[in-house]
TORLUMDREN-153809 format. One record per residue (C-alpha): residue number from 1; residue in one letter; chain; x, y, z. Coordinates in Angstrom, 2 decimals, padded with zeros to 5 digits. Example, Ala and Ser with C-alpha at 12.3 -4.5 7.8 and 13.67 -1.06 7.14 Angstrom:
+-----+---------+--------+---------+---------+---------+
! num ! residuo ! cadena !    east !   north !      up !
+-----+---------+--------+---------+---------+---------+
!   1 !       a !      A !  012.30 ! -004.50 !  007.80 !
!   2 !       s !      A !  013.67 ! -001.06 !  007.14 !
+-----+---------+--------+---------+---------+---------+
***
This chain:
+-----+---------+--------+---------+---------+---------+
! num ! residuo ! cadena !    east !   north !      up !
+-----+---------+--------+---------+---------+---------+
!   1 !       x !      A ! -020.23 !  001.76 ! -014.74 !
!   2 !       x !      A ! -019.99 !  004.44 ! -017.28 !
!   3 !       x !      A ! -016.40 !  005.58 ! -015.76 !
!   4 !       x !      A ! -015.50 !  002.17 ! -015.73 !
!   5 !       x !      A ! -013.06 !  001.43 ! -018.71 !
!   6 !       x !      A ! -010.19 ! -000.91 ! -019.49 !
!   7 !       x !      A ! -007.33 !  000.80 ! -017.94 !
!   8 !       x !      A ! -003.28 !  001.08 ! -019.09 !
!   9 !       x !      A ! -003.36 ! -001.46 ! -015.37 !
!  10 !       x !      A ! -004.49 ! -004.22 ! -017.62 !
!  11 !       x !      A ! -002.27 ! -003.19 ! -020.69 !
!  12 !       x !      A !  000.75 ! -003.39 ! -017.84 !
!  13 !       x !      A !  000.25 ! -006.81 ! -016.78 !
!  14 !       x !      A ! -000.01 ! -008.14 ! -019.53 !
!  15 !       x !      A !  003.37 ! -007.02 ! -021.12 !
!  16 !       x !      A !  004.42 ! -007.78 ! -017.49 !
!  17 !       x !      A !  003.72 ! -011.69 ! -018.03 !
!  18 !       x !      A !  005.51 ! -011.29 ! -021.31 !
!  19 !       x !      A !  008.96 ! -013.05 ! -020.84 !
!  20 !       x !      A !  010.48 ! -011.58 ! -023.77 !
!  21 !       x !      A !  009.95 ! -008.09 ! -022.02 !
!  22 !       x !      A !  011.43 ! -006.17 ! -019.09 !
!  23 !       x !      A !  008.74 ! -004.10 ! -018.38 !
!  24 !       x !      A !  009.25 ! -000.63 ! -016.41 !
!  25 !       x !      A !  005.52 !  000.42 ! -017.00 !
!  26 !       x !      A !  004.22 ! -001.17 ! -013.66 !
!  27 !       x !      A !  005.88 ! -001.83 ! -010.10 !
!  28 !       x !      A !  007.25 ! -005.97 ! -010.34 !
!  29 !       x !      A !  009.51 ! -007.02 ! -008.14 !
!  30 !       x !      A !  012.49 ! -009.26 ! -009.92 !
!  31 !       x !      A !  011.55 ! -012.94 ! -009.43 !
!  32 !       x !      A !  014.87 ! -014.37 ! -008.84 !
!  33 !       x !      A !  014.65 ! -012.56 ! -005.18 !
!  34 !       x !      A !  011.33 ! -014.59 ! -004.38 !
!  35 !       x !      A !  012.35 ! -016.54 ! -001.32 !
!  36 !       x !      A !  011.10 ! -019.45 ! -003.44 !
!  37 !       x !      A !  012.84 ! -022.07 ! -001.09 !
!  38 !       x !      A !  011.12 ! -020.73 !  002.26 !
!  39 !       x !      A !  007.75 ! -020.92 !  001.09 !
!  40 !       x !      A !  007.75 ! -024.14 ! -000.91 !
!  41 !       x !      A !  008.68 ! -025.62 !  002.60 !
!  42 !       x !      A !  006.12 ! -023.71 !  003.78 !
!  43 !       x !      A !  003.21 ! -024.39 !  001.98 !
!  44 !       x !      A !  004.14 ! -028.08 !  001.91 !
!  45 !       x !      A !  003.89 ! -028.06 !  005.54 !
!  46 !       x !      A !  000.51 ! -025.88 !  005.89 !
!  47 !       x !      A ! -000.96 ! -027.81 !  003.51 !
!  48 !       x !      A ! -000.25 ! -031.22 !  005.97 !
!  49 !       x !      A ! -001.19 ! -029.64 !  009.03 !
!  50 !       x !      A ! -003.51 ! -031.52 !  010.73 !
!  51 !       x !      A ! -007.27 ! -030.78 !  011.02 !
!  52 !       x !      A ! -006.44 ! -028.77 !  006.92 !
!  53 !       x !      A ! -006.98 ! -025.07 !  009.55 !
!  54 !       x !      A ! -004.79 ! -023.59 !  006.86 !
!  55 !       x !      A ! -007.32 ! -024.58 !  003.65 !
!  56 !       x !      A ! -010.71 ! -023.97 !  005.86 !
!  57 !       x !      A ! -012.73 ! -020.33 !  006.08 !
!  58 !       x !      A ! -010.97 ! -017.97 !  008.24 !
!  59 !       x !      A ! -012.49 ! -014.93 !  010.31 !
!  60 !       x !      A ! -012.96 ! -011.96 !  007.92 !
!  61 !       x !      A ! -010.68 ! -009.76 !  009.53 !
!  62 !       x !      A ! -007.53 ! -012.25 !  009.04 !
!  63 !       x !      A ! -005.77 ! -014.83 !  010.80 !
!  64 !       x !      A ! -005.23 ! -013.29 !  014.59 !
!  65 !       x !      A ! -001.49 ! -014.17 !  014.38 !
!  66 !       x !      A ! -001.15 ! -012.68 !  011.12 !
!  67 !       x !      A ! -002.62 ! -009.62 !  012.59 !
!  68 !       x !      A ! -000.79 ! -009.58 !  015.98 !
!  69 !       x !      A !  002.56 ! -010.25 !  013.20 !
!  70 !       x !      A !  001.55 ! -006.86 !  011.00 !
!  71 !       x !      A !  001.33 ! -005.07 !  014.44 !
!  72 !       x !      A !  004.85 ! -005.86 !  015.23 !
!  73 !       x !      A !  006.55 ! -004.88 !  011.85 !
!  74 !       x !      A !  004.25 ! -001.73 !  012.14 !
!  75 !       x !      A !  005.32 ! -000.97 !  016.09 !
!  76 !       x !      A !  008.94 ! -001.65 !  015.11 !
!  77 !       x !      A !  008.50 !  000.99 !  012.33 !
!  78 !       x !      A !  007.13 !  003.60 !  015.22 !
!  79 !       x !      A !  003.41 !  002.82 !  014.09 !
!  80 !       x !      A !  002.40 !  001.35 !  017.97 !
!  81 !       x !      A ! -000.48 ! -000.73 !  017.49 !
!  82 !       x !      A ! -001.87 ! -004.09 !  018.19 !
!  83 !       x !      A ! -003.92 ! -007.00 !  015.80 !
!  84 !       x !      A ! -006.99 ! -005.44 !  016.70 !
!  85 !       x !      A ! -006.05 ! -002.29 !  014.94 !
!  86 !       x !      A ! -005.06 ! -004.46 !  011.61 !
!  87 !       x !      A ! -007.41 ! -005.61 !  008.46 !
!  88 !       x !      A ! -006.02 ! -008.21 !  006.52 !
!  89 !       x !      A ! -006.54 ! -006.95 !  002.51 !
!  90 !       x !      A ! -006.24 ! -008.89 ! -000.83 !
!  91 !       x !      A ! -003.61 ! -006.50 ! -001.34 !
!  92 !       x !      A ! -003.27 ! -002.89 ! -000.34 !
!  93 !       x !      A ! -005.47 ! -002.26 ! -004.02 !
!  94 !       x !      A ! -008.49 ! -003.93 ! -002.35 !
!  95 !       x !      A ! -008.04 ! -000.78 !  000.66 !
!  96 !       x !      A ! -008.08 !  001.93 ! -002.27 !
!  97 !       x !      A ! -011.67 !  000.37 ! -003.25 !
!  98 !       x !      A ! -012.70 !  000.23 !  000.30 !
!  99 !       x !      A ! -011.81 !  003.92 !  001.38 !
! 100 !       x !      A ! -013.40 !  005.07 ! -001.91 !
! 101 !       x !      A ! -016.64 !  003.52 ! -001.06 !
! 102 !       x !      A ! -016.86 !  004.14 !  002.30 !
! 103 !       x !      A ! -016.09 !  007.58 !  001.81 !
! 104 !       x !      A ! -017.04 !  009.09 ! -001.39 !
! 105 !       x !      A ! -020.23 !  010.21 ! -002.22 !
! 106 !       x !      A ! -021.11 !  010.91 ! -006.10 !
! 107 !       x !      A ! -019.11 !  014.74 ! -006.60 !
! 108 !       x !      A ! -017.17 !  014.33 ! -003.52 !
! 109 !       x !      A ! -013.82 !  015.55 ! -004.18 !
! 110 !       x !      A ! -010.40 !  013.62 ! -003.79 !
! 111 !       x !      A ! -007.33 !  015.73 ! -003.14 !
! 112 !       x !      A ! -004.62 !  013.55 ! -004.99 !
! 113 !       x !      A ! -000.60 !  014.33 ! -005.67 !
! 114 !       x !      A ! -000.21 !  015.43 ! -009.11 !
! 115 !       x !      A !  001.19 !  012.97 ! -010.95 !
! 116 !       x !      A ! -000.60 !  009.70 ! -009.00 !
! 117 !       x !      A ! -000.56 !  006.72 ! -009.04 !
! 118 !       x !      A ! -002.95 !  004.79 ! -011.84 !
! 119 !       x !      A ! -004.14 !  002.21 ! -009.72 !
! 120 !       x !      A ! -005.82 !  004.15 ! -007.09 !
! 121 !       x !      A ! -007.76 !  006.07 ! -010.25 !
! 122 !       x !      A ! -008.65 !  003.31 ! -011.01 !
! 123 !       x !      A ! -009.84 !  001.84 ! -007.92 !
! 124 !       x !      A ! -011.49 !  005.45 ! -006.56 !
! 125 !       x !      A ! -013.28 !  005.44 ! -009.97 !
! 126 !       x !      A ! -016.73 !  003.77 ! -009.53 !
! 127 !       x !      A ! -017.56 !  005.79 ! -006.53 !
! 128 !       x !      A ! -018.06 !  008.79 ! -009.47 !
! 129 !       x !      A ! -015.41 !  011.23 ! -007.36 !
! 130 !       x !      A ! -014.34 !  014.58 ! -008.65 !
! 131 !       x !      A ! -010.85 !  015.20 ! -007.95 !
! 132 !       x !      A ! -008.51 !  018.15 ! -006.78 !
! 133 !       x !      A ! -004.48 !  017.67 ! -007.45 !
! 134 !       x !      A ! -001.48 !  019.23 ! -005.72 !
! 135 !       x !      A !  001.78 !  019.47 ! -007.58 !
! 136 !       x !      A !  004.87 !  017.30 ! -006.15 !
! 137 !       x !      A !  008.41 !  018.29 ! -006.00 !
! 138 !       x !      A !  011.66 !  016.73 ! -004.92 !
! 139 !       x !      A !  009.70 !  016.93 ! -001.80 !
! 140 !       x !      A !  006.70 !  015.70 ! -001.87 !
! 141 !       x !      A !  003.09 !  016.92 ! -001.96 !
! 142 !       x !      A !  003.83 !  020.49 ! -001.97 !
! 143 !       x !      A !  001.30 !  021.05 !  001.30 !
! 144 !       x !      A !  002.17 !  024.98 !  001.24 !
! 145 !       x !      A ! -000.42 !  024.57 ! -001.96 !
! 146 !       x !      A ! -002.84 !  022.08 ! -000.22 !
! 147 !       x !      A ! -004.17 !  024.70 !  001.87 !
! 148 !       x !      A ! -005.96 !  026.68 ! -001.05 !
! 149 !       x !      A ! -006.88 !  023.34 ! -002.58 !
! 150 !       x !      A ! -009.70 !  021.95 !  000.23 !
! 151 !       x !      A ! -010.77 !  025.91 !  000.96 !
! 152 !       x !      A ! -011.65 !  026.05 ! -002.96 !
! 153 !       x !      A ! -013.24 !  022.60 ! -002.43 !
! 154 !       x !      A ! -015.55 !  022.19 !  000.19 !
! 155 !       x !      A ! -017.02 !  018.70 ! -001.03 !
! 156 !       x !      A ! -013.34 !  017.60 ! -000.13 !
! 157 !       x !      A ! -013.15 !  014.60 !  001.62 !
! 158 !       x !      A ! -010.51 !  012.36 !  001.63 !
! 159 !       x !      A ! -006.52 !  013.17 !  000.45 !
! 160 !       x !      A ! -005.04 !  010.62 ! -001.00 !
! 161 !       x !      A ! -000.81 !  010.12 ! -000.78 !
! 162 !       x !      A !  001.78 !  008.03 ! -001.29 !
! 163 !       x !      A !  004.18 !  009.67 !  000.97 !
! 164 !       x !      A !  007.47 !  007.01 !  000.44 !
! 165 !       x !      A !  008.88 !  006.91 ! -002.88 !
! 166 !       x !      A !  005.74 !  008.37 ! -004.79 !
! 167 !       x !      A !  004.34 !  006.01 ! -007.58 !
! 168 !       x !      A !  004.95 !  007.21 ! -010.39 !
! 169 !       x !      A !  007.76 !  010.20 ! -009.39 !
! 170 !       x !      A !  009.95 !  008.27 ! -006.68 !
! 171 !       x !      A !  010.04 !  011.56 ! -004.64 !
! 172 !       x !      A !  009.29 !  010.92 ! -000.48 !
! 173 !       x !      A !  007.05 !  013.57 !  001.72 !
! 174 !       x !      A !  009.32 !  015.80 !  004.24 !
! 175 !       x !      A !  008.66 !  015.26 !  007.47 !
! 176 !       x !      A !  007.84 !  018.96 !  007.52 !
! 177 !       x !      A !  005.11 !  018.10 !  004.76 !
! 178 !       x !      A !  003.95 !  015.68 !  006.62 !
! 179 !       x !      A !  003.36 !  017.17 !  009.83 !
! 180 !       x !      A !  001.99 !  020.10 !  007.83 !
! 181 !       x !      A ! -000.82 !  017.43 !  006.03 !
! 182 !       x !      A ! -001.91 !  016.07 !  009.06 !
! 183 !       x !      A ! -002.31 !  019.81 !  010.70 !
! 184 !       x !      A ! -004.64 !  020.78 !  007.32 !
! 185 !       x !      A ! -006.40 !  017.44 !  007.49 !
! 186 !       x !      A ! -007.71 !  017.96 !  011.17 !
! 187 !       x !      A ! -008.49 !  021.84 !  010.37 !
! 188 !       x !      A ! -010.66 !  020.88 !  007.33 !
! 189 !       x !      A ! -011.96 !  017.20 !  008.71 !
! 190 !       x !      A ! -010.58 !  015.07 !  006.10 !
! 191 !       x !      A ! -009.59 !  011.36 !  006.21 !
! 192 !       x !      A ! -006.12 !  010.97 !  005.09 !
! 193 !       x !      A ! -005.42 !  007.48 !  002.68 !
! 194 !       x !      A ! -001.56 !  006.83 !  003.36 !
! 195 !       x !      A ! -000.66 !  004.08 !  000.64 !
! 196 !       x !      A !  003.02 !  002.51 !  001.48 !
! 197 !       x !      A !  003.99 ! -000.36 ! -001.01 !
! 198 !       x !      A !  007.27 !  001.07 ! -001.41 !
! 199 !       x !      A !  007.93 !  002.33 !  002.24 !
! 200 !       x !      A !  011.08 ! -000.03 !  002.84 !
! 201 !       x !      A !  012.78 ! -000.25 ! -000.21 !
! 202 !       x !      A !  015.04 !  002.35 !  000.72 !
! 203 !       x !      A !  018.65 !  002.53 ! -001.02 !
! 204 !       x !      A !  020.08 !  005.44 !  001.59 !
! 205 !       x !      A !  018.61 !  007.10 !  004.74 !
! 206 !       x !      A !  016.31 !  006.56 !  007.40 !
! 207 !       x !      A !  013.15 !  006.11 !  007.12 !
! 208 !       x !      A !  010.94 !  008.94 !  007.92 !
! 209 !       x !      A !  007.40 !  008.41 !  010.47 !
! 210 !       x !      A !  004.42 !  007.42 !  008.80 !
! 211 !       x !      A !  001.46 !  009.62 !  008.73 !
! 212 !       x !      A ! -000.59 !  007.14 !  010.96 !
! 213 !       x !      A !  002.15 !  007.43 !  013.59 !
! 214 !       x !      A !  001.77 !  011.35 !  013.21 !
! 215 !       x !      A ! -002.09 !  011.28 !  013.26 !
! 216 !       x !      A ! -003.66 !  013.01 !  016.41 !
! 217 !       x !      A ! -007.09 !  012.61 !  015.48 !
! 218 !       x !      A ! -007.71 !  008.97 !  014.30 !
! 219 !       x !      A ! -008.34 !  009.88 !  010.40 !
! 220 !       x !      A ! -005.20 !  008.26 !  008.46 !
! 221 !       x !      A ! -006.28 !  005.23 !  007.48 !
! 222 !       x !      A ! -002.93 !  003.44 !  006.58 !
! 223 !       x !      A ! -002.40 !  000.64 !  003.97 !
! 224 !       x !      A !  000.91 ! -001.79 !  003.76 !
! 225 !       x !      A !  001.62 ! -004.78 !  001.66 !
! 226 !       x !      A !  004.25 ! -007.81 !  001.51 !
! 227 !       x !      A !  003.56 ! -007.28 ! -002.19 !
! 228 !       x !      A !  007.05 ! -005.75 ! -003.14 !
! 229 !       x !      A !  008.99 ! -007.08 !  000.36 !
! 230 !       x !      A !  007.48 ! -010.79 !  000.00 !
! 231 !       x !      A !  005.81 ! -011.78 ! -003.21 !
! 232 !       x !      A !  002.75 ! -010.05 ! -004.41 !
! 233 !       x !      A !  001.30 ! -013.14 ! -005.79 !
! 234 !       x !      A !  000.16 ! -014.29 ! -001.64 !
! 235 !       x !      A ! -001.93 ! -010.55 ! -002.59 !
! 236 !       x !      A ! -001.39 ! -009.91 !  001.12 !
! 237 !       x !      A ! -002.08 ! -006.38 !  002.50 !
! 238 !       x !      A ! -003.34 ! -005.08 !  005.33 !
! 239 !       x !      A ! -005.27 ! -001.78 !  006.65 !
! 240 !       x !      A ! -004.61 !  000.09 !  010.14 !
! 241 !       x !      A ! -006.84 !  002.71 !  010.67 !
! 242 !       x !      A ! -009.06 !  004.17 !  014.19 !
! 243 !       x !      A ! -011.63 !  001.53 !  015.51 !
! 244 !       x !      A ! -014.50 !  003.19 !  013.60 !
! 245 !       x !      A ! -012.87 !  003.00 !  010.60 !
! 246 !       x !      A ! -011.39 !  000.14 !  010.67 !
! 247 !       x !      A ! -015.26 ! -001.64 !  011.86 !
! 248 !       x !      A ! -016.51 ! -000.34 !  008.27 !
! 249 !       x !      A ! -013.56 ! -000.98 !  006.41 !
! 250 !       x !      A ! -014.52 ! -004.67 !  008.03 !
! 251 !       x !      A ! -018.09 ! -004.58 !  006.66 !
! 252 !       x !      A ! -017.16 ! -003.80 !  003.06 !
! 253 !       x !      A ! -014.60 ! -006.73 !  003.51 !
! 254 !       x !      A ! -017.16 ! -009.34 !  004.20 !
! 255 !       x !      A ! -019.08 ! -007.84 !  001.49 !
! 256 !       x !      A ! -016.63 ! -008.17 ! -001.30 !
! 257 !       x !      A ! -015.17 ! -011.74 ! -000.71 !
! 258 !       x !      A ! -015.41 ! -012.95 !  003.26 !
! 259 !       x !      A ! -011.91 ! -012.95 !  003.82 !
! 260 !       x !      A ! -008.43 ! -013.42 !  002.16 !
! 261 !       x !      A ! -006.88 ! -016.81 !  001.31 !
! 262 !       x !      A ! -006.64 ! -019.05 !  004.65 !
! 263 !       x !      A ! -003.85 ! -020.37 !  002.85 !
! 264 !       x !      A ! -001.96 ! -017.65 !  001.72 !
! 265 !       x !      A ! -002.47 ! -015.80 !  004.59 !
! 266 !       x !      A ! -000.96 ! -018.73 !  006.55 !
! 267 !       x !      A !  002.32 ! -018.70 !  004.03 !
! 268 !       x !      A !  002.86 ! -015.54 !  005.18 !
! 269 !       x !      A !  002.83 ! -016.11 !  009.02 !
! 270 !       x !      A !  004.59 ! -019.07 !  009.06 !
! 271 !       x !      A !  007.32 ! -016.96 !  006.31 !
! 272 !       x !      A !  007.16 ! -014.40 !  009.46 !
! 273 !       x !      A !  007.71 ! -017.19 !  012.27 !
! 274 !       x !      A !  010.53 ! -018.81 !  010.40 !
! 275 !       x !      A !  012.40 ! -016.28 !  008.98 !
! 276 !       x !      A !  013.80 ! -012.75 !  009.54 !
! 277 !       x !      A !  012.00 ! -010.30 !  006.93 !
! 278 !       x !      A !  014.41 ! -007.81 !  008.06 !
! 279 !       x !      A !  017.46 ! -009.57 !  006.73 !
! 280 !       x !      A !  015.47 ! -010.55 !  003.94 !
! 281 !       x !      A !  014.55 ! -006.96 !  002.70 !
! 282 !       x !      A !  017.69 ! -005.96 !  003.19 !
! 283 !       x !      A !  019.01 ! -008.57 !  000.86 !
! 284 !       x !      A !  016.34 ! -006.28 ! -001.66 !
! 285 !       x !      A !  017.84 ! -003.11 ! -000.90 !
! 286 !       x !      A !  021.18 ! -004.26 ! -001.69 !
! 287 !       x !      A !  019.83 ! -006.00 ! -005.49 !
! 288 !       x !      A !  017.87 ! -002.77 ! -006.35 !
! 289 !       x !      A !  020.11 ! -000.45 ! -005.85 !
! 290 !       x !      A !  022.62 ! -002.79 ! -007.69 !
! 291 !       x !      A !  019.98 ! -002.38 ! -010.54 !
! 292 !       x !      A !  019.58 !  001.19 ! -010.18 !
! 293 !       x !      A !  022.81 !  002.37 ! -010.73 !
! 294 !       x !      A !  023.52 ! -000.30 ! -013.54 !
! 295 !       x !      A !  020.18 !  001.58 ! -015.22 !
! 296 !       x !      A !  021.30 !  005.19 ! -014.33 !
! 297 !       x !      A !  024.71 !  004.03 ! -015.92 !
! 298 !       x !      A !  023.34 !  002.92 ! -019.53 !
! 299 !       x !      A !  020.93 !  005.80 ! -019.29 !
! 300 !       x !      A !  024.08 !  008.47 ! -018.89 !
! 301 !       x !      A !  025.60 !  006.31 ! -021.60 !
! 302 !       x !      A !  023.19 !  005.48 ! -024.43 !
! 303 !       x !      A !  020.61 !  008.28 ! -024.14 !
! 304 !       x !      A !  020.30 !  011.80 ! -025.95 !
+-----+---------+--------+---------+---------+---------+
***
């Protein structure tokens, strides 16, 4: 516990509940996109379904329809995998914790971008890591450097990434830099912790494959969210990772709470059943980048 200290995290949410503030320090989505509508309907009607399934225990893992869901979306974003290859998270946060103590060892190293995001600090923390960074550019984790980083850090073992729209830069991994991370992670037998809140916000382009898609050797563990393309108050994540991974990942679940909300992860099945996420996230794109350029604008014209 001695590395444990209030973090800016805390600081950030609560200026975040602050209605008098807009507050840029963490990532909220804007409210008045919450498909508020949908899921009133839809918790009034999980809430009446007979027998109460929604408001009873769950299995650990997460509701096999949510799961077999999360496989979908994943497939039809060239990720091919089924429920059984999904862990239902209290948010992708609760997967940072997870990795960290499955993996890490007391003066273990954790190869990290440089800047990174807070969160994962904070979460990686209490497992008493050292850490190694690699400097970012417009693209990416510059891997040409990565190389030199595990061979002058042999206790590496894990490299942390957030290869779409980097939190806190914005800048996205080349697929060249990608392929080239997964090629140094096999050589030096690392796990790879691929952390994609912001994956399909995307104002322009096409998205580019995830690392798990790329991974030849079953170590990216890969961590999603319907925190920033849903609501994150449902704090529904998920984990896909290899089999043996996945199985301990599983373990420290039951450890830490049992399972996520029955209920909430229900809300977010039935949102999936009823209506088209797609449509709906593109309704986001189209809002943020709105916002974007109206910032960009008053930045061009009120700042030094």
């Amino acid at each position: 516990m001695a590395k444990v200290r209030q973090s800016a995290i805390g600081d950030l949410l609560a200026l975040g509940a602050d209605p008098s503030i807009i507050s840029f320090g963490g990532g909220y989505p804007d409210a008045t996109l919450f498909p508020t509508d949908q899921l009133d309907a839809i918790f009034h009607d999980i809430i009446r379904t007979p027998g109460g399934a929604a408001m009873q225990y769950a299995p650990s893992n997460g509701l096999p329809h949510l799961r077999d869901q999360i496989a979908h979306l994943m497939t039809v974003d060239g990720t091919p995998c089924t429920g059984d290859d999904v862990l239902i998270l209290q948010g992708s946060q609760q997967g940072l914790d997870f990795a960290a103590r499955m993996l890490i060892d007391p003066g273990d190293v954790i190869v990290t971008e440089d800047p990174t995001f807070l969160g994962a600090l904070i979460a990686f923390e209490p497992s008493q890591p050292q850490y190694a960074v690699v400097p970012v550019d417009a693209d990416g984790m510059q891997t040409e450097h990565l190389e030199a980083v595990l061979k002058a850090n042999p206790k590496a073992r894990m490299i942390y990434t957030v290869p779409d729209f980097q939190n806190p830069t914005g800048v996205t991994l080349s697929f060249a830099r990608r392929k080239q991370l997964i090629a140094l992670a096999n050589r030096h037998g690392l796990i790879v912790l691929e952390d994609t809140p912001y994956r399909h916000i995307r104002f322009s382009g096409q998205n580019l494959p995830t690392l798990k898609s790329l991974d030849t050797e079953g170590r990216v563990i890969h961590l999603g969210s319907f925190s920033k393309v849903l609501v994150p108050g449902l704090r529904i994540g998920w984990a896909v990772a290899a089999p043996d991974l996945l199985a301990r990942l599983g373990l420290l679940k039951v450890a830490a709470d049992t399972q996520t909300s029955t209920l909430n992860m229900a809300a977010a099945s039935l949102f999936l059943d009823r209506h088209d996420l797609a449509a709906h996230i593109a309704t986001l794109q189209t809002a943020y980048a709105c916002k974007k350029e109206a910032m960009l604008d008053a930045i061009r014209q009120h700042f030094p």
